[in-house]
ROVODO-437182 format. One line per field, with one value per residue (C-alpha): residue number from 1; residue in three letters; z, y, x. Coordinates in Angstrom, 2 decimals. Example, Ala and Ser with C-alpha at 12.3 -4.5 7.8 and 13.67 -1.06 7.14 Angstrom:
BEGIN
num [1;2] $
residu [ala;ser] $
Z [7.80;7.14] $
Y [-4.50;-1.06] $
X [12.30;13.67] $
//
This chain:
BEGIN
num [1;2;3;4;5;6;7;8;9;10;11;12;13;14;15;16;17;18;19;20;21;22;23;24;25;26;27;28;29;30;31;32;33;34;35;36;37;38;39;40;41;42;43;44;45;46;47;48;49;50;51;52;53;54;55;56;57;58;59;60;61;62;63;64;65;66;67;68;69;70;71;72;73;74;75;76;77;78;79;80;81;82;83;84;85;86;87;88;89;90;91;92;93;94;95;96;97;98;99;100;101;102;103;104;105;106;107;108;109;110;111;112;113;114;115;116;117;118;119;120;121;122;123;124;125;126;127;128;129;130;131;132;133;134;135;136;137;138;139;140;141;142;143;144;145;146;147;148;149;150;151;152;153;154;155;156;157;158;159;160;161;162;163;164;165;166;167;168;169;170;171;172;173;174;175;176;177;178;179;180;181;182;183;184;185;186;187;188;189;190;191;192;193;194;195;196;197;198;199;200;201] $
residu [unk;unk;unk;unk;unk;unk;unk;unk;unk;unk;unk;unk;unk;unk;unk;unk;unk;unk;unk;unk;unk;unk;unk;unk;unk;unk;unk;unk;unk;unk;unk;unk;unk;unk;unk;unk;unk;unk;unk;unk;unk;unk;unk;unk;unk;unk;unk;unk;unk;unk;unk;unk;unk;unk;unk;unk;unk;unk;unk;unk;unk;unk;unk;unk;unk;unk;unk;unk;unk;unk;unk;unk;unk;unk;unk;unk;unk;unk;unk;unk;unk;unk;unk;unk;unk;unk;unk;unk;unk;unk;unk;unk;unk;unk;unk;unk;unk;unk;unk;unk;unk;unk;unk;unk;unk;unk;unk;unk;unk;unk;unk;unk;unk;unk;unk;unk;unk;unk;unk;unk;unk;unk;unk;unk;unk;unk;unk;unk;unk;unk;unk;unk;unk;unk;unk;unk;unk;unk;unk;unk;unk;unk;unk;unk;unk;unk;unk;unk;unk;unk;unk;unk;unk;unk;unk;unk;unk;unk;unk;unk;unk;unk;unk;unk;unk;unk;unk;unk;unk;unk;unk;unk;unk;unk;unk;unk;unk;unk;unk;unk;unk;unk;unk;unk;unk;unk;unk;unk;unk;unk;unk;unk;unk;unk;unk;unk;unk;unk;unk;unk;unk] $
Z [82.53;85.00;88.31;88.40;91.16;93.86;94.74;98.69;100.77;102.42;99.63;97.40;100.04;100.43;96.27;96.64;99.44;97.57;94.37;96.57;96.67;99.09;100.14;99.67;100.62;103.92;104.71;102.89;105.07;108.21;107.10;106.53;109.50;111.33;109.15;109.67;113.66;113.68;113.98;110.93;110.85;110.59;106.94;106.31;106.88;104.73;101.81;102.40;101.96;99.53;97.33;98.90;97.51;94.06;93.53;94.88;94.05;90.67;88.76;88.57;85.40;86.15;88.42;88.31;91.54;93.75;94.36;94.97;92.90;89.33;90.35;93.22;96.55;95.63;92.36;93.10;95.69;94.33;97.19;94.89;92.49;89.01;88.30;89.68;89.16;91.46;89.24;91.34;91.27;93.42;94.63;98.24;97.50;96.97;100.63;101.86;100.47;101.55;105.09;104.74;104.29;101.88;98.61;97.60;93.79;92.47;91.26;88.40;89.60;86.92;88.60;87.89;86.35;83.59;83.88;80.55;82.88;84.44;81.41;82.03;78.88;78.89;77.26;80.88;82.07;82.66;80.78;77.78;80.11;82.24;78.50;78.18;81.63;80.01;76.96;78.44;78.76;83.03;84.23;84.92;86.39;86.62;89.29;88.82;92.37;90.76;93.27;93.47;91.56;88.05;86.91;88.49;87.08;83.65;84.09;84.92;81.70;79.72;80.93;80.77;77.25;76.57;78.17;77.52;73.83;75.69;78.22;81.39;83.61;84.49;87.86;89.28;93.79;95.02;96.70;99.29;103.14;105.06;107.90;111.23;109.63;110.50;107.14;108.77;108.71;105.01;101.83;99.20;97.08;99.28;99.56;95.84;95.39;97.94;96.30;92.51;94.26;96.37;95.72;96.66;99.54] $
Y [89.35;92.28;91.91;94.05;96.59;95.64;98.34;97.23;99.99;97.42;95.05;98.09;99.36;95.91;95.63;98.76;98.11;94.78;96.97;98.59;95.91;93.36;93.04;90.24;89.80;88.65;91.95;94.36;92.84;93.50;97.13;97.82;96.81;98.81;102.02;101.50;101.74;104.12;108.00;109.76;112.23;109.02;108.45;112.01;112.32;109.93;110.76;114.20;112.78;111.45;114.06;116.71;114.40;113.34;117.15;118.41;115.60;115.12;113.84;115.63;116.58;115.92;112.29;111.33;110.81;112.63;115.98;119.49;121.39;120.52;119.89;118.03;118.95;116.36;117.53;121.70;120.91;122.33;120.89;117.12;116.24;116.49;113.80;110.53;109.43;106.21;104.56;103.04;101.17;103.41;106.57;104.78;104.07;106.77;107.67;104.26;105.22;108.62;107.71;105.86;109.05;107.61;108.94;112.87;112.30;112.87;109.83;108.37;107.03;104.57;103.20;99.82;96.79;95.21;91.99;90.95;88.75;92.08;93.08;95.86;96.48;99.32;101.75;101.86;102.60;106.43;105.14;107.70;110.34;108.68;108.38;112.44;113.30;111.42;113.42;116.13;114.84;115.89;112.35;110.64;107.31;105.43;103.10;100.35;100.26;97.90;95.17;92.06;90.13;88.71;91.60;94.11;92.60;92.64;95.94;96.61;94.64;96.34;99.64;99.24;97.84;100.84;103.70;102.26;103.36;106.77;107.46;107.24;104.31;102.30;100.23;98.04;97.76;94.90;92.46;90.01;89.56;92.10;94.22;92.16;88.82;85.55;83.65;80.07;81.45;82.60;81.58;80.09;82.69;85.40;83.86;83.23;86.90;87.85;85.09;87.02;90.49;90.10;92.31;92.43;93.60] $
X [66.78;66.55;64.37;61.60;61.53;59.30;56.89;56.34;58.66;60.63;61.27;63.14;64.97;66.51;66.66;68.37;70.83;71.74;73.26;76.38;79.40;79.78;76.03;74.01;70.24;71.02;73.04;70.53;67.79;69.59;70.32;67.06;65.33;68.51;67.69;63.94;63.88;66.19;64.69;63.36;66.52;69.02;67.68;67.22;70.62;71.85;69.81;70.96;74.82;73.79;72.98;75.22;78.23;76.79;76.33;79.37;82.26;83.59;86.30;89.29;91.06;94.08;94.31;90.34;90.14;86.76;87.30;84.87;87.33;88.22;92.04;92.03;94.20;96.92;97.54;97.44;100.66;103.28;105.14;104.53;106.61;105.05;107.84;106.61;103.00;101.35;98.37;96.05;92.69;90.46;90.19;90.34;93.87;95.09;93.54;95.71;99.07;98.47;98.06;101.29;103.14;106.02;105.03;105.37;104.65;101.08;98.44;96.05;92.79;91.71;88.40;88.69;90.81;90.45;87.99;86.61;84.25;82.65;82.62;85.25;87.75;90.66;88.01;86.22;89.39;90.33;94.12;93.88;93.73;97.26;98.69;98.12;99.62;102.60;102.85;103.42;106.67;107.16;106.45;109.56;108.06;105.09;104.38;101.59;100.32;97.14;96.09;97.70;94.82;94.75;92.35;95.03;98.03;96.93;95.82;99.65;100.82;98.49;99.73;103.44;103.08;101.67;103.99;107.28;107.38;109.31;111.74;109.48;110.95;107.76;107.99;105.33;104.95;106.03;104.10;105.21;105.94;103.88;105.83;105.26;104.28;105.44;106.26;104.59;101.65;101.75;100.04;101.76;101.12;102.41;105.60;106.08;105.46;107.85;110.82;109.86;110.11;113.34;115.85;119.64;121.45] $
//
């Protein structure tokens, strides 16, 4: 059953601040005595963000990811290769791999993972719109860039079940040693993923 919403000021700002990922009531609490001696223009100001980026971001039509325009800056390029789409979870990673500066094809945000536990099926998922882009018949590879969980790799599955009944070559990131690291101090599961993905030299 849902909590009711408390009516004392303090007590929904913390019910509210508890809804965003990754904060608990401990958290909330301390956010909202830090919001509450700060000056009246600090939560203006947020409020006003707020709004100004509910109203003013959307989805775009082509990758899904935010954007103010209905194509988004990534996909109007023409300098990007129509050729080569990266699916990813979020639109926050597409902002990761961009800042790694080694991709110049174009992405699909689908805004999620599968997670029958969360309640999250593929129909959540924006995947009819990736299977569209694909009929068009430019895309020459797909790479799952999913996360490296059990909700993203079945979202991966799922995916290249469904795209390999054409041409397009479908190729999942791999996932192993990170740059810099020093394998004693690795996980087991780490290093199993980087013995699965090795490749030859």
């Amino acid at each position: 059953m849902k909590a009711e919403r408390p009516h004392n000021p303090l007590e929904r700002l913390i019910y509210e601040l508890k809804k965003l990922p990754g904060i608990g009531e401990k958290t909330a609490t301390r956010l909202s005595y830090f919001i509450l001696r700060q000056p009246d223009t600090f939560a203006l100001d947020i409020a006003e963000a707020l709004t100004e980026a509910r109203q003013r971001l959307h989805s775009c039509s082509q990758c899904c990811t935010f954007s103010e325009e209905s194509i988004c800056h990534i996909c109007s390029n023409p300098q990007r290769t129509d050729e080569i789409i990266c699916v990813v979870e979020e639109p926050s990673d597409v902002v990761a791999f961009e800042k790694a500066r080694q991709f110049n094809g174009k992405y699909h945000v689908l805004h999620g993972a599968i997670s029958p536990l969360d309640g999250i099926d593929e129909g959540k998922l924006k995947i009819k719109q990736l299977q569209e882009r694909i009929k068009e018949g430019k895309v020459k590879e797909v790479i799952l860039a999913t996360n490296p969980t059990v909700e993203g790799d079945t979202t991966a599955l799922y995916i290249a079940r469904l795209i390999k009944f054409n041409d397009t070559k479908v190729s999942r990131i791999a996932h192993g040693i990170p740059v810099g690291a020093e394998i004693e101090y690795l996980d087991g599961a780490t290093l199993g993923k980087a013995l699965q993905n090795r490749v030859s030299l």
